[in-house]
VEXTINU-330774 format. One record per residue (C-alpha): x, y, z. Coordinates in steps of 0.5 Angstrom, whole numbers, padded with zeros to 4 digits, always signed. Layout:
residues N
XYZ;...
***
This chain:
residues 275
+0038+0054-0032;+0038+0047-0036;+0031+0043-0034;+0031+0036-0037;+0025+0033-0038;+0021+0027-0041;+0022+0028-0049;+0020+0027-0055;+0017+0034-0056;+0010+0036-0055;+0009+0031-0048;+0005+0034-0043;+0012+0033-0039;+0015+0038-0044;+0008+0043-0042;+0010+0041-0034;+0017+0044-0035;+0016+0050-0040;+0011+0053-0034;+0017+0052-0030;+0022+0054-0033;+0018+0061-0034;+0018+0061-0026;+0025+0062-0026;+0026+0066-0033;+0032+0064-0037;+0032+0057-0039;+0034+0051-0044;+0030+0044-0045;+0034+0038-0046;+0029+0031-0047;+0031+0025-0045;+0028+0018-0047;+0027+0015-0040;+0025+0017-0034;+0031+0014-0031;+0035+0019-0036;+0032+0024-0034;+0034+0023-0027;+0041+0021-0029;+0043+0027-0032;+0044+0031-0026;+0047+0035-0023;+0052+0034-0030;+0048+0036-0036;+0042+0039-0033;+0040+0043-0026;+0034+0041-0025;+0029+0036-0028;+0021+0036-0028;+0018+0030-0027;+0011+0027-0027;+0010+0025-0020;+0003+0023-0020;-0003+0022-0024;-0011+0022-0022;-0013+0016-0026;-0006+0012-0026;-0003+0014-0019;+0004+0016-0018;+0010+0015-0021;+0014+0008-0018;+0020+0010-0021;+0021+0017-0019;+0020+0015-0011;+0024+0010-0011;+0030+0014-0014;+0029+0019-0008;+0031+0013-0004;+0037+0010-0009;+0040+0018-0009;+0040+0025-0006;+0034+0029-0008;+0031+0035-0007;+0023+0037-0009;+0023+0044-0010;+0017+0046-0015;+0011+0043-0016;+0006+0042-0022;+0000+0040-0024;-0002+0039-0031;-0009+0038-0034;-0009+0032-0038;-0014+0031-0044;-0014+0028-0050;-0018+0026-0057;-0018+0020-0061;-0017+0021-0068;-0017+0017-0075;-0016+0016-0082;-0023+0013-0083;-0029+0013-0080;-0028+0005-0078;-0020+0004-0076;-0017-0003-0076;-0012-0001-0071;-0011+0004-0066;-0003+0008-0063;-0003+0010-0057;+0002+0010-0052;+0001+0006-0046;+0000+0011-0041;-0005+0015-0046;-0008+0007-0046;-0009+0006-0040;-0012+0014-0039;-0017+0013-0044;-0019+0005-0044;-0027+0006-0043;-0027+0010-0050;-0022+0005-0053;-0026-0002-0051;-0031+0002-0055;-0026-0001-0060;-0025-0007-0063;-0019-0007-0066;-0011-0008-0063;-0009-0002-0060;-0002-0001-0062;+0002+0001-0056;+0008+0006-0058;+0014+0009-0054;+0011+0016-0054;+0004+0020-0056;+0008+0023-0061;+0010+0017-0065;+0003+0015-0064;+0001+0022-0069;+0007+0020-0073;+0005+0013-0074;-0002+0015-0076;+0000+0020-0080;+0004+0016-0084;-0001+0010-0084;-0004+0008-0091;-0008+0004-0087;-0015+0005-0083;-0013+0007-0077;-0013+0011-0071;-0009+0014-0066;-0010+0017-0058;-0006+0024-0058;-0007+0030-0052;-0011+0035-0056;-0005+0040-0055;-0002+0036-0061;-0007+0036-0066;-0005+0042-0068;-0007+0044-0077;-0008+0037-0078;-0014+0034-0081;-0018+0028-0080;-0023+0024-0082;-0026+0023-0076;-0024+0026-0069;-0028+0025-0061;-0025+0030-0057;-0024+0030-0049;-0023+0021-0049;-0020+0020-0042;-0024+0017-0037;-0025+0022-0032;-0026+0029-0035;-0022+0032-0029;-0016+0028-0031;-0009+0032-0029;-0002+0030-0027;+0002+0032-0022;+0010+0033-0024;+0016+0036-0018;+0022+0040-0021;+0027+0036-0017;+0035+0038-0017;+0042+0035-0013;+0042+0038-0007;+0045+0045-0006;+0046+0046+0001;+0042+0052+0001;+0035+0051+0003;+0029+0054-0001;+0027+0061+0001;+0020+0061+0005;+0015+0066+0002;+0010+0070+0007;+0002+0068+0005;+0004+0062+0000;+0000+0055+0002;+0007+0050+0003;+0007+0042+0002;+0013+0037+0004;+0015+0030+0002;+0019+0025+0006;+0022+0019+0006;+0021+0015+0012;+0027+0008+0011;+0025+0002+0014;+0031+0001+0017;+0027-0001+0025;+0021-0005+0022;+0016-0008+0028;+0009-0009+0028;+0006-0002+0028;+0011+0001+0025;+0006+0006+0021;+0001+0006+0026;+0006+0009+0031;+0008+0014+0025;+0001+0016+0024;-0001+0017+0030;+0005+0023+0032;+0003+0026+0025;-0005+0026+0028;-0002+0028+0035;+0001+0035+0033;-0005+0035+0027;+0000+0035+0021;-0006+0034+0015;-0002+0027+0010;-0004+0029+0003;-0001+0023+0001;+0002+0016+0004;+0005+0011-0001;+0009+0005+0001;+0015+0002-0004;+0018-0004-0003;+0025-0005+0000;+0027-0010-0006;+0031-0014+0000;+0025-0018+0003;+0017-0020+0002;+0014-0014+0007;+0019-0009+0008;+0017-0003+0005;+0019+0005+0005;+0014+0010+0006;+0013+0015+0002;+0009+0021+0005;+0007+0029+0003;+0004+0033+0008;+0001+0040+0008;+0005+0046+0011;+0013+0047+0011;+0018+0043+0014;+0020+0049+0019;+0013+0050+0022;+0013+0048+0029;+0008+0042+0028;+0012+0039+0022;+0018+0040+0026;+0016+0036+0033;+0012+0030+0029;+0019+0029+0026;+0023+0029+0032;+0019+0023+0035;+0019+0020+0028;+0027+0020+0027;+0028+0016+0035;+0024+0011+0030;+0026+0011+0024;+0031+0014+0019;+0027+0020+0016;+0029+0024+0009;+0026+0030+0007;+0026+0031+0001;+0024+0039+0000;+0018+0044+0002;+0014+0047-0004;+0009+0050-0005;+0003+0047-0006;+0000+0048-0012;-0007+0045-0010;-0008+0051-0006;-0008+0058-0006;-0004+0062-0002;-0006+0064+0004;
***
């Protein structure tokens, strides 16, 4: 199994896709620089790819969504990661700090501490690199899993703003036709698209509604817009439970007289145990 998934190596993308990857057993990981990459390499040079999807403090993943309208997705795994990372230096006062611009905004209450430039770089592993190879005071935002045997003049563990900081990736590939089996006693999670193709005052309430109705619990309701006009929007949901449980399945019916609907796979969910 090929698994692309956001490079260089030692990103928490790279984590995501490892844990994946040992689920299925046999697999090859190939980095990409970009998400839109990652993306963009299947079904050709990769089978599946693991995304980040959402993070606790930053919130979900723009780009990733709105692929799921431009091109045929399927959501089969999903991930959560828990995100940690450590200010290191050089010196004891800095007089720059590396981090890649994620990291920053993950950890802006330990760097306004600081006042000095923060150095944004393309990812945490050039942020260690560039420090590394600074002969200057400096400092650098790394994920604690990358500290690795190196030695610093001063470390601050665990920096990011909320402790329980964890982010989300999906495992998605090019549709197969062949639908993932359902496991007895497994907690599930399904994601749809719902296009905005009959727009009207109410639209979402109605949407709502149905879901209630049939007491569908949303995890997760997040709208894009449709980049053809000011107030058009598609909407992306994730609802506990599997798309072929009867519930799931009525609410849809009633949804699709309304709106085109696009569901993107039912998986476990990895914020639940099973049952």
């Amino acid at each position: 199994m090929r698994i692309a998934t956001l490079g260089p190596a030692g990103t928490f993308s790279e984590i995501a896709a490892c844990e994946y990857g040992q689920q299925l057993g046999n697999y090859t990981l190939q980095f990409y620089p970009a998400l839109a990459r990652v993306l963009k390499a299947l079904p050709g040079e990769a089978d599946s790819a693991v995304v980040p999807i959402e993070n606790i403090v930053e919130g979900v993943v723009s780009p990733v969504i709105d692929t799921f309208v431009k091109r045929s997705l399927e959501i089969v795994a999903e991930l959560t990661i828990p995100v940690r990372f450590s200010l290191v230096a050089n010196h004891h006062t800095p007089q720059k700090i590396y981090a890649q611009f994620v990291a920053q905004g993950q950890c802006s209450e330990c760097l306004s501490q600081y006042n000095v430039p923060v150095m944004n770089t393309a990812s945490n592993s050039e942020a260690l690199q560039l420090l590394l190879q600074s002969r200057e005071p400096a400092a650098a935002v790394v994920p604690e899993h990358c500290l690795g045997d190196h030695s610093f003049a001063y470390t601050q563990h665990d920096v990011t703003d909320y402790a329980h900081n964890e982010t989300r990736f999906v495992a998605v590939r090019v549709p197969t036709g062949e639908s993932v089996p359902r496991a007895e006693n497994i907690a599930y999670k399904t994601s749809l698209l719902i296009i905005d193709d009959t727009d009207h005052p109410g639209l979402l309430v109605e949407h709502l509604q149905v879901f209630a109705a049939y007491r569908v619990n949303l995890t997760s309701l997040v709208s894009r817009p449709t980049g053809q006009g000011f107030g058009q929007y598609h909407f992306y949901i994730e609802c506990e439970g599997h798309c072929e449980d009867t519930a799931i399945r009525a609410a849809l019916t009633l949804i699709k007289l309304r709106n085109k609907v696009l569901v993107l796979g039912s998986y476990p969910n990895a914020g639940k145990c099973p049952t």
